[in-house]
C-alpha positions as CSV (number, residue, x, y, z in Angstrom):
1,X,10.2,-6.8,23.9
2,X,12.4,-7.8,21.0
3,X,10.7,-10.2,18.6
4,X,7.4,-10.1,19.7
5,X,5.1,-9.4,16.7
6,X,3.2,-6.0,16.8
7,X,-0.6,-6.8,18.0
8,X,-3.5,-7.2,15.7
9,X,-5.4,-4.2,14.7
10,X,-9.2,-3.9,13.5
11,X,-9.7,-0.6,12.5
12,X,-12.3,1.9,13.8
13,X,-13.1,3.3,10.4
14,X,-16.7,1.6,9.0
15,X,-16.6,1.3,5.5
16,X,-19.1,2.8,3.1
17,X,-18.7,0.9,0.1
18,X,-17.7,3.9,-2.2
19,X,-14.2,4.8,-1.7
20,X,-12.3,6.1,-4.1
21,X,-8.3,6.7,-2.9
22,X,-6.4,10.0,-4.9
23,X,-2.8,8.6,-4.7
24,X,-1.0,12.3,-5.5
25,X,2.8,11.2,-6.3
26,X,5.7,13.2,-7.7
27,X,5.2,11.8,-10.7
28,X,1.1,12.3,-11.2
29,X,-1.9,11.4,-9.7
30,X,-3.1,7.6,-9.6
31,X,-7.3,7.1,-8.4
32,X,-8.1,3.9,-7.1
33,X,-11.5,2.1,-6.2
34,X,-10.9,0.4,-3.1
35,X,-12.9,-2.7,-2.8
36,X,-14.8,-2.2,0.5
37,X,-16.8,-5.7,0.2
38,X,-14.3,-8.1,-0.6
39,X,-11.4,-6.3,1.9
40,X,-13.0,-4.5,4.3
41,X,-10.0,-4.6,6.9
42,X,-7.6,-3.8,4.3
43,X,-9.9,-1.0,2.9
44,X,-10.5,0.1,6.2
45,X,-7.0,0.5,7.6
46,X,-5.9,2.2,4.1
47,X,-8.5,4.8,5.0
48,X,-7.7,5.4,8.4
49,X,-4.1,5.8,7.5
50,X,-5.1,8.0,4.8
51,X,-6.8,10.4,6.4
52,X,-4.4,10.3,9.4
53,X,-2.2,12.0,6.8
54,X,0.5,8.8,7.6
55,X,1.3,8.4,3.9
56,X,2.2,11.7,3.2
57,X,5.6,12.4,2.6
58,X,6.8,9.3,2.0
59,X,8.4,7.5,-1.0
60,X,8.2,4.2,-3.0
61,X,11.2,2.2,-1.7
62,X,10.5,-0.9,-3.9
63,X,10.6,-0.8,-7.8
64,X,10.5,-4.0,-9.7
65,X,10.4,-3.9,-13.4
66,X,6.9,-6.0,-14.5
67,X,6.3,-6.7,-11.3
68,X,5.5,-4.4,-8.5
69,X,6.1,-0.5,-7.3
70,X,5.8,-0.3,-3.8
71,X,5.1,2.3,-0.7
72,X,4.2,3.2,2.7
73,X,7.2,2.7,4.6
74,X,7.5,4.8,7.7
75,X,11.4,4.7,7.5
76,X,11.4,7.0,4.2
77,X,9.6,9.6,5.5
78,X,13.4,11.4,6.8
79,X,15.3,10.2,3.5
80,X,16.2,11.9,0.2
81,X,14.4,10.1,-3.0
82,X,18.4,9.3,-3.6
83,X,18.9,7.6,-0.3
84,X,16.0,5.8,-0.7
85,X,16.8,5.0,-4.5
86,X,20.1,3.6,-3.5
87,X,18.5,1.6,-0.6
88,X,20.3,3.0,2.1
89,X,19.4,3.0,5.4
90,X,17.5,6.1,7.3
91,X,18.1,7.1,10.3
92,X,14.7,5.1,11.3
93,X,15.7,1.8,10.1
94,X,15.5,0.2,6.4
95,X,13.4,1.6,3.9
96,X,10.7,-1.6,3.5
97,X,11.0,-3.1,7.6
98,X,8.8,-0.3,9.0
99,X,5.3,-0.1,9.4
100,X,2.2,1.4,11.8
101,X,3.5,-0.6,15.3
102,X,0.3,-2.9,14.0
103,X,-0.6,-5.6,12.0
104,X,-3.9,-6.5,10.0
105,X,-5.9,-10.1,9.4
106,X,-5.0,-11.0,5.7
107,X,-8.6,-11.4,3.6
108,X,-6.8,-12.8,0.3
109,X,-9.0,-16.1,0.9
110,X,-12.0,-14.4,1.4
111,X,-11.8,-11.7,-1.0
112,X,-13.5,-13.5,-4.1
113,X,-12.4,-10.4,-6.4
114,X,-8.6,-10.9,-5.0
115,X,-7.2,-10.9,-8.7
116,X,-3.7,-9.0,-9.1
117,X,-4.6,-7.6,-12.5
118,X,-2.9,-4.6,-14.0
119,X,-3.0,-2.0,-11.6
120,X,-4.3,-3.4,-8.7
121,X,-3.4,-2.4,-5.0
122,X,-2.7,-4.9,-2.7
123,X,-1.0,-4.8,0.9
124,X,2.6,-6.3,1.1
125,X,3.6,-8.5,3.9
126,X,6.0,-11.2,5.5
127,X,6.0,-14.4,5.7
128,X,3.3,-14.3,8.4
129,X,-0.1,-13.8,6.2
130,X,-1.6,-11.6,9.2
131,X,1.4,-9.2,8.9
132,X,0.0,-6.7,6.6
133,X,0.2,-3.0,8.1
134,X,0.5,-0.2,5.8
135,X,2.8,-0.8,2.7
136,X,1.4,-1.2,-0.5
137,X,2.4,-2.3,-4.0
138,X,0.5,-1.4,-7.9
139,X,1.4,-4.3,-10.1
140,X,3.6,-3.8,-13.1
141,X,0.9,-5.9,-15.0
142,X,-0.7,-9.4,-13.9
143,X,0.8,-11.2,-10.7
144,X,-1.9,-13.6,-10.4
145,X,0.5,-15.9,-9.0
146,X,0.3,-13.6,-6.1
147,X,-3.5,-14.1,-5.5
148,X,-3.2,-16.9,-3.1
149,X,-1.0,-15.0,-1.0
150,X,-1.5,-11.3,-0.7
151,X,-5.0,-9.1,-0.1
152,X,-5.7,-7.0,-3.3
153,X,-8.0,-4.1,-2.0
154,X,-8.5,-2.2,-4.8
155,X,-8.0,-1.4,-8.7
156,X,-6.4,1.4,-10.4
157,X,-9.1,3.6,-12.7
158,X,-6.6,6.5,-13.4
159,X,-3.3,7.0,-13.6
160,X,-2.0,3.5,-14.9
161,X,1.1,5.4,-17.0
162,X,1.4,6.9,-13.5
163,X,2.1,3.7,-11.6
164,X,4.2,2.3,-14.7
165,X,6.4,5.4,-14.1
166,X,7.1,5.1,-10.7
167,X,10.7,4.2,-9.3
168,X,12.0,4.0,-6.0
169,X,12.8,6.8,-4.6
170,X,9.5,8.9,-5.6
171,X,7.4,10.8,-3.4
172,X,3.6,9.8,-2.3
173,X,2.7,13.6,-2.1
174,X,-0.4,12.8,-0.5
175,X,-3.7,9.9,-0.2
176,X,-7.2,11.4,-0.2
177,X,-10.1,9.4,0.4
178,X,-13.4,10.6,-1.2
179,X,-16.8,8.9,-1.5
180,X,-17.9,8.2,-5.4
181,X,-20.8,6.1,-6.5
């Protein structure tokens, strides 16, 4: 029915505590820690999508200079890196309204390491803080102004001239989850 908000989701995958996320774009690879402790939802629903192979094939749609590069949109996956660019729309809808057909409890409140540092990967949103579903943004550089707001679930180890050249339009190759201690 139109307007009712997609259903909560927990995901099914149980969190080790170890994962490391190989973010393979156009423009290099990025590796991320993802913080299984202090977002384990978030963690876990960036896994699952993962290894679903969901991300692949898609493109950044968002690009804010100093601020945030973002990703994870479903509506990319049948555009050109020029449609998207230009922010038209694809034939399934506006690049940044799509998502999974679910939505995830925020943890930004409970996350005591939920600090938008250089680099860090967080899960964007709407205005509803339990909206979260699988787009993603790197900050540009610190946003803690965003840390009251939005669930960071992991920092950026590699790849941080990677992230800072990123534009809209670029491919997200591929998102590997492996297990490092």
């Amino acid at each position: 029915m139109f307007g009712m908000p997609d259903p909560l989701y927990t995901p099914e995958y149980v969190c080790v505590g170890d994962e490391v996320a190989t973010v393979v774009t156009s423009k290099g690879t990025i590796r991320v820690r993802l913080d299984a402790e202090g977002a384990p939802i978030h963690v876990a629903n960036f896994c699952e999508l993962a290894m679903s192979g969901y991300y692949d094939g898609l493109k950044f749609h968002r690009y804010v200079p100093g601020f945030v590069i973002q990703g994870g949109c479903p509506n990319t996956r049948d555009m050109t890196s020029d449609e998207v660019a230009r922010g038209m729309r694809g034939p399934d809808g506006q690049p940044g309204t799509g998502g999974p057909g679910y939505r995830i409890v925020h943890e930004y409140d409970t996350n005591p390491r939920n600090s938008h540092d250089d680099g860090a990967l967080a899960m964007a949103r709407s205005s509803n803080p339990d909206s979260a579903g699988s787009q993603f943004y790197f900050c540009l550089g610190a946003q803690h102004m965003l840390d009251n707001d939005y669930t960071v679930f992991g920092q950026t180890i590699e790849g941080l001239d990677v992230i800072s050249a990123l534009r809209a339009g670029d491919d997200i190759e591929s998102i590997r989850i492996s297990h490092e201690a």
